[in-house]
Every structure is written in structure tokens, then in C-alpha cells.
C-alpha positions as CSV (number, residue, x, y, z in Angstrom):
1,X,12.3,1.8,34.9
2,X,9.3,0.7,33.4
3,X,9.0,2.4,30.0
4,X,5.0,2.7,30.1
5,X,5.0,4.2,33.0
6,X,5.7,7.4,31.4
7,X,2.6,8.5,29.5
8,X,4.2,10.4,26.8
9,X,7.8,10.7,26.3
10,X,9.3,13.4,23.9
11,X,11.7,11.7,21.2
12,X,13.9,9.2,21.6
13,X,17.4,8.3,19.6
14,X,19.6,5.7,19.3
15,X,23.0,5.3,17.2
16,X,23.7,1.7,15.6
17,X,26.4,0.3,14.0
18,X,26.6,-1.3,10.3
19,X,26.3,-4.4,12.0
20,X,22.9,-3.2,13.9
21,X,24.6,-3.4,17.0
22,X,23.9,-0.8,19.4
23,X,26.1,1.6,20.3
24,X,24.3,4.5,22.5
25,X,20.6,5.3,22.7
26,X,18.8,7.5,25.1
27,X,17.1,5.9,28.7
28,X,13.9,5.1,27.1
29,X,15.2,3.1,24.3
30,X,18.0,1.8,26.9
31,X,15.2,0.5,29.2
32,X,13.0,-0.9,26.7
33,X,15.9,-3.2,24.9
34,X,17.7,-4.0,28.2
35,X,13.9,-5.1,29.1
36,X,14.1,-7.3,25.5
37,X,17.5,-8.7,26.7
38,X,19.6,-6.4,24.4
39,X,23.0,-4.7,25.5
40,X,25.5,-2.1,24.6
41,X,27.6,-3.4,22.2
42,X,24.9,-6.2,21.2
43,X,22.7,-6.6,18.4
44,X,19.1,-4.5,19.2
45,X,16.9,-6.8,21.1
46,X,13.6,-5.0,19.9
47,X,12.6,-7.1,16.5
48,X,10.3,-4.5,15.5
49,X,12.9,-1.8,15.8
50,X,15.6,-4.2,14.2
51,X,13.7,-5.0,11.5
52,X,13.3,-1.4,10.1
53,X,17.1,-0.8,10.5
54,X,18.0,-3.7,8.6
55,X,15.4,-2.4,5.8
56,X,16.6,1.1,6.3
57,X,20.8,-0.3,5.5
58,X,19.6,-2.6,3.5
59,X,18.1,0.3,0.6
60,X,20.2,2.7,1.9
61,X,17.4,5.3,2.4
62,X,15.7,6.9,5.4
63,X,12.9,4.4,6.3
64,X,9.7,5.8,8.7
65,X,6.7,3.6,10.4
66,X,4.7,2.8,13.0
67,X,6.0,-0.2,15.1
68,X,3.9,-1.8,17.8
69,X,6.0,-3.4,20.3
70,X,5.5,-5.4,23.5
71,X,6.4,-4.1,26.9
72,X,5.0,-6.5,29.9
73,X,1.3,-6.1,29.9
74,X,0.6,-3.3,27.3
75,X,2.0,-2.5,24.2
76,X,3.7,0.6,22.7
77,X,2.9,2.3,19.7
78,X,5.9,3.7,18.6
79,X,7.1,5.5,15.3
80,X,10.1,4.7,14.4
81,X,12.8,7.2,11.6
82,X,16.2,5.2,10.7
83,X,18.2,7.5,8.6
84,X,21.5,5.7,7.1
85,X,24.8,7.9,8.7
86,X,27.9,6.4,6.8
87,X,28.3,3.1,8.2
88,X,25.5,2.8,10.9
89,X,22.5,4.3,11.2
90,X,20.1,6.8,13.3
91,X,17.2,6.0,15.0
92,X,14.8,8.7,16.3
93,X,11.3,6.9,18.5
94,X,8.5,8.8,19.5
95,X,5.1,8.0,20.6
96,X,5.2,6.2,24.0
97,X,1.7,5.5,24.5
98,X,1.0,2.3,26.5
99,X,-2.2,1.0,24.6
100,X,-4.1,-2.5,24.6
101,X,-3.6,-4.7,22.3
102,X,-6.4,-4.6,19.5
103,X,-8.5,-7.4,17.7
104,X,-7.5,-8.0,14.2
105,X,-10.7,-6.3,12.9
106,X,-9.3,-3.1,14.1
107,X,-5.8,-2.9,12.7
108,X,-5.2,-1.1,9.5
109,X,-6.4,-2.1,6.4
110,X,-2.6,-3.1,4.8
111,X,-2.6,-6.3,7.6
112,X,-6.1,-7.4,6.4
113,X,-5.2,-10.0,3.5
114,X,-8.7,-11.1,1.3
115,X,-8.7,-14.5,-0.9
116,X,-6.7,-13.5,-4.5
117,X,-5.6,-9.3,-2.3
118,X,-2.2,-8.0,-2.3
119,X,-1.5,-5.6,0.7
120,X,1.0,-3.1,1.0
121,X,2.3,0.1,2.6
122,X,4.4,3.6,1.3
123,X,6.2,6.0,3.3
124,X,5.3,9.6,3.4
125,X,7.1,9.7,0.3
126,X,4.7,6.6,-1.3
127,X,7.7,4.7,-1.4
128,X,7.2,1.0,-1.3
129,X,8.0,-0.4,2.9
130,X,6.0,-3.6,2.8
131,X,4.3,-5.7,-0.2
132,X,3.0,-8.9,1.1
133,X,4.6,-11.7,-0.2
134,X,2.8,-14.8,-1.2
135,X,-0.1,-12.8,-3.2
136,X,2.8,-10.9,-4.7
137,X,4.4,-14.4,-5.9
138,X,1.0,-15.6,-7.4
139,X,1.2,-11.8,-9.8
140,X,5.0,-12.5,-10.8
141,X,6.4,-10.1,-8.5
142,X,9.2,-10.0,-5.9
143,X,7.7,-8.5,-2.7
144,X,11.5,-8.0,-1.4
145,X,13.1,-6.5,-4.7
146,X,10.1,-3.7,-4.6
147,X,10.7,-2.3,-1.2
148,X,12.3,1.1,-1.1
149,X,10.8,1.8,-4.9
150,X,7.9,4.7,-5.5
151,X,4.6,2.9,-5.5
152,X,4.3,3.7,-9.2
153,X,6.8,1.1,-10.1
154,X,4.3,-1.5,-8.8
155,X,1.0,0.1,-10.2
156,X,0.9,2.4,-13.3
157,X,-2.3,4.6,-12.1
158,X,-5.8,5.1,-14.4
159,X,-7.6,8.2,-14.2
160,X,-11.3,8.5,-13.7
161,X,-14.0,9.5,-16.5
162,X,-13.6,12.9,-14.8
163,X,-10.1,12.7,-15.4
164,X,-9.4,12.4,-11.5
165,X,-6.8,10.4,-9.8
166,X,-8.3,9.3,-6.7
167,X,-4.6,8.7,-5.2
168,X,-3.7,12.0,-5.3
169,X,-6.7,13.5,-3.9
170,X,-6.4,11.1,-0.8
171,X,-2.9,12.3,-0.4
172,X,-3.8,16.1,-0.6
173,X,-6.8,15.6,1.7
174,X,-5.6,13.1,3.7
175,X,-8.5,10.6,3.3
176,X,-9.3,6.9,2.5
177,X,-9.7,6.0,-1.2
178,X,-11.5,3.1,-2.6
179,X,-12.0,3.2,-6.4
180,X,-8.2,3.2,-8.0
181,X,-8.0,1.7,-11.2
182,X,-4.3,0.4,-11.7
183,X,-2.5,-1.5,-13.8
184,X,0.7,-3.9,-12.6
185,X,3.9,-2.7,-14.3
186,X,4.5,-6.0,-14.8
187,X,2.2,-8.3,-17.2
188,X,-0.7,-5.4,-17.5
189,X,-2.9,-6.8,-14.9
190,X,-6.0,-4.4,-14.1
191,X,-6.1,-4.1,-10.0
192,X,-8.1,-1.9,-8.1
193,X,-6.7,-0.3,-5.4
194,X,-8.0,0.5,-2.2
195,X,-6.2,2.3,1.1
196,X,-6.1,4.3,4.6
197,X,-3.7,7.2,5.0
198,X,-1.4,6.6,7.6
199,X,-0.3,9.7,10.4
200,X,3.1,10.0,12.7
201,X,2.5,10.4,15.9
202,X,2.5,14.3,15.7
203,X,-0.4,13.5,12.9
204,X,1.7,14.4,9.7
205,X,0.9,12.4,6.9
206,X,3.1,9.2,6.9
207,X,2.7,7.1,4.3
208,X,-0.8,5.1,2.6
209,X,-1.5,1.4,3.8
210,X,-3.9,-0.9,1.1
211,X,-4.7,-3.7,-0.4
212,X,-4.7,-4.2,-4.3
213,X,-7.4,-7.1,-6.0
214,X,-7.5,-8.0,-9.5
215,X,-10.2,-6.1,-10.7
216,X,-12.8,-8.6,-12.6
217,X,-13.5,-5.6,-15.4
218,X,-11.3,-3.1,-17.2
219,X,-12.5,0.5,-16.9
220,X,-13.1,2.3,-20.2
221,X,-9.7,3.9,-21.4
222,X,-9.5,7.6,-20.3
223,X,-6.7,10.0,-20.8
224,X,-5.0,10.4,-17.3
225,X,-5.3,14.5,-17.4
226,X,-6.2,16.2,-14.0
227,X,-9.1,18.6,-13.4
228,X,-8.5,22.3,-13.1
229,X,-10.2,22.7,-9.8
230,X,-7.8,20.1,-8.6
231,X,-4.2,21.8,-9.6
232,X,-5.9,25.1,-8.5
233,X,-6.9,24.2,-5.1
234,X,-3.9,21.9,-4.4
235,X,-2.3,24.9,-5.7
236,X,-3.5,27.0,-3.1
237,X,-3.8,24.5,-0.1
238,X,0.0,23.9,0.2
239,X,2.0,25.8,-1.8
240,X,1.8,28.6,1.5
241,X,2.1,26.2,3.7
242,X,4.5,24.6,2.5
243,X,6.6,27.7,2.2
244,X,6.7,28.6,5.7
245,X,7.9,25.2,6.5
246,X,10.8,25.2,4.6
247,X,11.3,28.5,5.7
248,X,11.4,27.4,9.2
249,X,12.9,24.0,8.7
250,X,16.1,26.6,6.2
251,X,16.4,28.5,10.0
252,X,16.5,25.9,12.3
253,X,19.3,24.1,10.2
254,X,21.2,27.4,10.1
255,X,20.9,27.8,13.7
256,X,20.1,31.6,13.0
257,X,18.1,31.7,16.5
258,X,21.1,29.8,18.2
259,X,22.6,26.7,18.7
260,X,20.7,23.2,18.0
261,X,21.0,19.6,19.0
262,X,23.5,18.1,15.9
263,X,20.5,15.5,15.6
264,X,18.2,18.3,15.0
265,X,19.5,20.2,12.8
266,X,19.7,16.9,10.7
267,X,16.1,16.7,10.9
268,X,15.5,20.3,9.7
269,X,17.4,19.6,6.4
270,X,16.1,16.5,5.8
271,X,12.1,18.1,6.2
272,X,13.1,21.3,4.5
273,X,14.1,18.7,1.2
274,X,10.8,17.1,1.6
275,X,8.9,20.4,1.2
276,X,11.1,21.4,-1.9
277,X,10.1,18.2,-3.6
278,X,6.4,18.5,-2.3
279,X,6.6,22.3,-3.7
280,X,8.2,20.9,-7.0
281,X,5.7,18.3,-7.2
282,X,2.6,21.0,-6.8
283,X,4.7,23.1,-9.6
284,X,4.9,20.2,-11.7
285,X,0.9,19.2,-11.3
286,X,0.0,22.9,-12.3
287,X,2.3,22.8,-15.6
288,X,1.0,19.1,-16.6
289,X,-2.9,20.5,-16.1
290,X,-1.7,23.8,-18.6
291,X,0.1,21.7,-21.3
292,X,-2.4,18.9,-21.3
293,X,-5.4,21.1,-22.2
294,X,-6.3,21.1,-26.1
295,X,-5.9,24.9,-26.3
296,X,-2.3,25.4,-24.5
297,X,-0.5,27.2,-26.9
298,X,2.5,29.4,-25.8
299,X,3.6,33.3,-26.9
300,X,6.5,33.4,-28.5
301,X,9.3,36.2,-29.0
302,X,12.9,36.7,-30.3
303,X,15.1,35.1,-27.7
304,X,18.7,34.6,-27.6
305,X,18.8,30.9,-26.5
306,X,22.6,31.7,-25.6
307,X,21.4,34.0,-22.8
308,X,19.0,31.5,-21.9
309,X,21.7,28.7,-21.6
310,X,24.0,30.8,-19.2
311,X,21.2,31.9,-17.1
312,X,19.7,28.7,-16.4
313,X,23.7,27.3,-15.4
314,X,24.0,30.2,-13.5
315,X,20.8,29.2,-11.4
316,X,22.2,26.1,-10.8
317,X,25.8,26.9,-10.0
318,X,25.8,26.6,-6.1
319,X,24.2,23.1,-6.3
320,X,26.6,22.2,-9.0
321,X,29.3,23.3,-6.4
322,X,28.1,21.2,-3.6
323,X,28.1,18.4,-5.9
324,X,31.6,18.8,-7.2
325,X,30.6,19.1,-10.7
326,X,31.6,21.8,-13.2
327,X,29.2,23.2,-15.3
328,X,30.6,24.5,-18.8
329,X,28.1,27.0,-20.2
330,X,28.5,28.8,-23.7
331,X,30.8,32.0,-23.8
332,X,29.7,35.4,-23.0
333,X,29.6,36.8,-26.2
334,X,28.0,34.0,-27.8
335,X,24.6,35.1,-29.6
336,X,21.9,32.6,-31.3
337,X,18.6,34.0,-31.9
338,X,15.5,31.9,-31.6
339,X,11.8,32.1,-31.4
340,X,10.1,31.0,-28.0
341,X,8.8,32.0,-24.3
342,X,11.7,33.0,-22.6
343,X,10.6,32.1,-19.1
344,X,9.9,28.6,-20.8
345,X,12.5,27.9,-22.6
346,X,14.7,28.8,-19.2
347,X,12.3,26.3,-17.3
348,X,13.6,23.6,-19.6
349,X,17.0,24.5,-19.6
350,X,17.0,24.3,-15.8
351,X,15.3,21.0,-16.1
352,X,17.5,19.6,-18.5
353,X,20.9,20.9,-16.7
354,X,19.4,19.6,-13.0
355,X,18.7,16.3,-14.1
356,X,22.8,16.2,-15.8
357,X,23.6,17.3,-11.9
358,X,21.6,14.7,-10.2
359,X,23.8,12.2,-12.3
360,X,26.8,13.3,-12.3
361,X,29.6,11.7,-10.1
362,X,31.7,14.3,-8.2
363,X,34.8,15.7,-10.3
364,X,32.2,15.4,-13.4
365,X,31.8,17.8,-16.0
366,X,28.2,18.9,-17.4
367,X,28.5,20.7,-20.8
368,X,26.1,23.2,-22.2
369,X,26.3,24.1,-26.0
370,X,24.5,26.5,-28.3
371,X,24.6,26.4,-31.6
372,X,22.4,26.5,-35.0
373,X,21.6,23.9,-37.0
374,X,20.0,25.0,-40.4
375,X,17.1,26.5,-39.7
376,X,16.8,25.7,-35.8
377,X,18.7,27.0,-32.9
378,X,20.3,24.0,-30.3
379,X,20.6,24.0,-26.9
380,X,22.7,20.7,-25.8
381,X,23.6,19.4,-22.5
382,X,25.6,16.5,-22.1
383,X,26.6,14.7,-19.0
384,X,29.1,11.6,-17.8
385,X,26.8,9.5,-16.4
386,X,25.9,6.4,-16.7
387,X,23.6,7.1,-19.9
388,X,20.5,5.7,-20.6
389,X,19.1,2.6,-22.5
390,X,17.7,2.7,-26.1
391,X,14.3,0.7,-24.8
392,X,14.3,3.4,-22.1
393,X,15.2,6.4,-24.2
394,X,11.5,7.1,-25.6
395,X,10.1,6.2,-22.0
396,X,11.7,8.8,-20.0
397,X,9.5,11.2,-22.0
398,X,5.8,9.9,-20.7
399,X,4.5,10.9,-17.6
400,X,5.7,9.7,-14.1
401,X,8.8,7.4,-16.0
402,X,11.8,7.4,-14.5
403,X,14.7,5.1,-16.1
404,X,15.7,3.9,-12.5
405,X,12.5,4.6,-9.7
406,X,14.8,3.5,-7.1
407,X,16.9,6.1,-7.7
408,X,16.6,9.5,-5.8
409,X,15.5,11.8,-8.0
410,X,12.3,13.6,-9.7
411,X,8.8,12.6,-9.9
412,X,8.9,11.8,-13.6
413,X,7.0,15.1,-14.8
414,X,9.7,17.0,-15.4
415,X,10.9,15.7,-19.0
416,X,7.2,14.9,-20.4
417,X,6.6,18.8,-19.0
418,X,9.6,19.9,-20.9
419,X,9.1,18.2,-24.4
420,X,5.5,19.6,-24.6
421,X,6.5,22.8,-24.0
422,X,9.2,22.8,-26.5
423,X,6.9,21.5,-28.9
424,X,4.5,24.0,-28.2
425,X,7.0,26.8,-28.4
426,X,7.1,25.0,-32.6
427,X,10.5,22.9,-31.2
428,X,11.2,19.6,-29.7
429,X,13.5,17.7,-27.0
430,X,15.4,15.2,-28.1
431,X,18.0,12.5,-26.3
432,X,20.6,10.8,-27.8
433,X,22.7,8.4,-25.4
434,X,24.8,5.0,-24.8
435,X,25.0,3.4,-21.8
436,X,27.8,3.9,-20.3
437,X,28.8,7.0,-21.8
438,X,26.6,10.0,-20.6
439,X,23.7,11.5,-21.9
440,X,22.9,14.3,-24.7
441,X,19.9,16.4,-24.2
442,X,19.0,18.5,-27.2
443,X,16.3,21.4,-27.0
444,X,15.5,22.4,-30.8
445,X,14.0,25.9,-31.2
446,X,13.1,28.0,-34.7
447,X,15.1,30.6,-35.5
């Protein structure tokens, strides 16, 4: 059977070992690697397919892209999803369109390499999937060891005069940006950054695919704050949206209308995650344009930062659960007053308590403490992770720093978020940790 002569074929999948080697796939993938020279039981034939499940095993995450891959005398545009499953790997194709091949003019920007340019390409998730590698040795960097991490541990991104990041208005409107100032995470090189937004083939946004130059002048020094306009209409544009499709994506993984295909139902977990990040994200934008403005100051009442404590553990009990981590939280009839903004003050305590979750290793214990120290009330959460750093300890608090970017996790707002708002509530947020040993987390409030 001649795989292009099908116009357009619904999704495809495939199950591989940890070895690559194939070990069932549906007859359009079937026909296409038996045409490569590929077997059951063999290595996959198709490089461009092979190369993203070696990239996908090799970083142990869900890797998607668009492949372009030769079949007689047309080629396919494909997209390709390889989602890590134990010790193999899924692969889901779709696409199927026989097309031409196309002069080097018209491929996308990220394959079009200037004198002195770096190119390179993120997943929906602007997580690095290629960095090209000779311009990438002449900056210092290893092209390899980036792949798999968020594109900010690459660039650390400048705002406009305006106070605009042009980034994230390309990825909210889905449009080309040309005028990025960026610096290099490593050495403080100024680059300006310049890139296409990439679509799936059912036109969802899939990733961002551009070149970076050394820029040949630094652009004034501007506070990276975002507009109001922006937060509010990104606010509007998606958080709806965005709703219904986790709402759908929550139904179709129940199977609450019936029965689904296992591979399915996969998928509809995995996109309903994606929109909860997206959704924290657009939460997360909104609270950094609030704190950030010179008058952001906060109401603040008698709380009980006990209450506050077993409220926000409570939240997260059924994710602790699913984690295999115990969450001990003060005792009923513990009371400790405090001054702040109750819904604020829970908003940290979530934060604080989700991030001792996210590393914690199952049979773990998170402990939350209230107490009073002189004239300040103390909220403490301590975990048994791995800890943190002292170099790193006063960098988790700035905005988009994570201590470990290739680590699932948040989008490095949340902490910076939280210590304003403490402060602003006449408090702080404080860590205290050594490597090796777990972390302590202390959120000081008046009394």
C-alpha cells in the first residue's frame, strides 16, 4: 500500500521498545517503515521518526514536532508525539499529506542559519527540541545538554520601554516576533531574538522556531513588568477557553460518555494538565502585573494563620494522596493570630505546601508548623527533598528562576509572587535549607 495514496489519514500509533525497536504500530506507520526497510521486532527504519524517540527516552519527557519524511516521489509532513510508557515509548502520527518538496527559502525560519545566528526550536511547552550546534559552541554552550530545558534557561528575556515582552504576546496571539532583547544565561551576552510560531497539524499552537544574533547594542535597562491591557486581555482570551477544555479533556479521561480507546484516554489527561498549567500560568501573569505596580498594597485583617495552614493542606490532600506523601498539618485546636489577607495568605500557603509535594519522593512526609516567634506569627513547611543550594537559595525568589528548569514543575512565578505578597501583607518568606536534607519554608506575619 502506498502511504500517499491516502490523502488524509486520521492518527496513527505505534508502540516501541526501550531499545527503539518496534513492536506494533498501526498499517500506515507499518507500510511506511516496511517501505524504509524496517520490521517487527527491528529498530524503526524511518530516521526522522527514530530520531525524536531517541530524544523523547533520552530526556524522559513527551517530545512533539513536525517531521518531513520521504515516501517515493513526495514527501510527508507528519507530526509526530513520543510519550515515554515505562520502558518504551508511544508514538502517535498524524498529518499524511503528500506534499512537494520545498526550496530552502521556504522552510521555516529555525533551518535558516545567518553568519554569527544561532537557531533553535521549543515545543508547545517552549521547551528547548533543537539548538544548532556549531553557533551554539562559538557562545560556550552545549546544544545537546540544553535540549528538553524551558527556553528561559538559554535566554533570560528583556522587556520593552513599554514594559512588553514580545515573546509572550507572540505566544498569546500566535504571531511572528522580531524585536526580543535577550540575554544568554550563560556569560551575559545581549542577543536578539527573532521567531515563527509553529502549528500541529489540527493548527494548535506547537512550539516557536528562531534564530538568536548577538545584538551589536544593549537596549536601555527597563524593569521587565507587563502592561495591564496585556494581563487583562490574556486574562479574558483564554482563561474561558481554556476552561472548557479541561473540562472536556477531565470527561473524556473519565469515560463519563462511555468507553475510550486506552491510547485516548492518555491523551485527554495529558491535554487536560497542559491547560491547568496554561490556566496557572494566566493566574500567575495577573498576580505579577498586581504586585509589581507601585501602589499594590493589600487589606489586612485578624487571621488565625493556624486555620490558614490546615485549610491550604486540606486543599492539597488528594494530590498529596496520589503522590504517596503525608501531609502533617497543625492540630485542630491550635490558634495563632496574625494580621494579613486571608485569601493571600492561603494563596501562599498553597504555594508553599505544592511545591514541598512536587518534591517529595513517595513514602515522604511534608510538615506544616504554626507557631509565634516574638512579635510575628510562623507558618513553616518543611519537606525531605533533596534541598536546595546556598548560591540558589536567594535565586529561587526572582522571577521565572527555578533551581532545576529541567525539572517538571512551575513556571518560576510562584515564589517571587508569594514573597511580595507576604511583604506587602508587612511579613516576609524566608528559606532556610541544606542539600541533601529537605527544605524549610517560613512565611512570617505580624501578630
Amino acid at each position: 500500500m502506498r502511504v500517499d495514496s491516502i490523502p488524509d489519514m486520521p492518527l496513527s500509533h505505534a508502540s516501541l521498545d526501550g531499545e527503539g525497536r518496534l513492536i506494533a504500530a498501526d498499517p500506515a506507520l507499518m507500510a511506511l517503515n516496511d517501505q524504509a526497510g524496517g520490521a517487527i521486532g527491528a529498530t524503526l527504519a524511518i530516521p526522522q521518526l527514530a530520531t525524536v524517540v531517541r530524544l523523547a527516552r533520552r530526556l524522559g519527557i513527551l517530545v512533539s514536532r513536525s517531521v518531513t519524511v520521504a515516501d517515493q516521489d513526495a514527501d510527508l509532513e507528519l507530526w509526530v508525539r513520543v510519550q515515554p510508557d515505562g520502558e518504551g515509548v508511544r508514538m502517535a502520527v498524524s498529518g499524511w499529506r503528500g506534499l512537494r518538496p520545498q526550496p530552502v527559502a521556504e522552510r521555516p525560519l529555525a533551518t535558516v542559519i545567518e553568519d554569527g545566528a544561532m537557531s533553535w526550536e521549543t515545543d508547545a511547552g517552549l521547551r528547548l527540541t533543537f539548538v544548532s550546534i556549531d553557533p551554539a559552541r562559538r557562545l560556550g554552550l552545549d546544544a545537546l545538554g540544553l535540549l528538553g530545558q524551558p527556553l528561559t534557561s538559554l535566554f533570560t528575556l528583556d522587556a520593552t520601554e513599554s514594559g512588553a515582552l514580545p515573546i509572550l504576546e507572540a505566544v498569546a496571539r500566535r504571531r511572528p516576533f522580531d524585536e526580543q532583547h535577550a540575554r544568554l544565561r550563560s556569560g551575559d551576552t545581549r542577543m536578539l531574538l527573532t521567531a515563527t510560531v509553529k502549528e500541529d497539524a489540527a493548527g494548535d499552537f506547537a512550539g516557536l522556531a528562531g534564530v538568536a544574533r548577538v545584538a551589536e547594542t544593549a537596549p536601555a535597562p527597563v524593569e521587565a513588568t507587563i502592561s495591564t491591557d496585556f494581563t487583562e486581555g490574556l486574562d479574558r482570551a483564554l482563561r474561558s477557553p481554556l476552561a472548557r477544555i479541561i473540562a472536556h479533556a477531565d470527561t473524556i479521561h473519565a469515560e463519563a460518555e462511555g468507553p475510550v480507546q486506552r491510547d485516548y484516554v492518555d491523551y485527554a489527561s495529558d491535554i487536560a494538565n497542559a491547560g491547568r498549567h496554561l490556566l496557572g500560568l494566566v493566574d500567575d501573569l495577573v498576580d505579577l502585573q498586581a504586585v509589581e505596580r507601585a501602589d499594590f498594597s493589600l487589606e489586612t485583617e485578624a487571621i488565625d494563620l493556624a486555620d490558614v495552614a490546615r485549610r491550604a493542606a486540606g486543599l492539597l490532600s488528594v494530590r498529596a494522596a496520589n503522590a504517596g506523601v503525608a501531609i502533617a498539618r497543625p492540630l485542630p485546636d491550635l490558634r495563632v493570630p496574625a494580621s494579613g489577607d486571608f485569601r493571600r495568605a492561603l494563596q501562599i500557603m498553597v504555594n508553599l505546601i505544592g511545591n514541598a509535594l512536587r518534591y517529595s519522593a513517595e513514602g515522604g512526609v511534608v510538615s506544616v508548623t504554626v507557631s509565634r516567634s516574638g512579635d510575628m506569627a510562623e507558618a513553616v513547611v518543611a519537606d525531605q527533598g533533596k534541598g536546595i543550594a546556598p548560591e540558589d537559595q536567594a535565586r529561587i525568589f526572582e522571577k521565572f528562576e527555578r533551581v532545576d528548569p529541567s525539572e517538571a514543575g512551575g513556571n518560576g512565578l510562584g515564589l517571587y509572587i508569594a514573597r511580595r505578597l507576604a511583604r506587602a501583607m508587612g511579613g516576609d518568606l524566608a528559606v532556610e535549607s541544606v542539600p541533601g536534607d529537605g527544605a524549610r519554608f517560613t512565611l512570617s506575619l505580624p501578630i
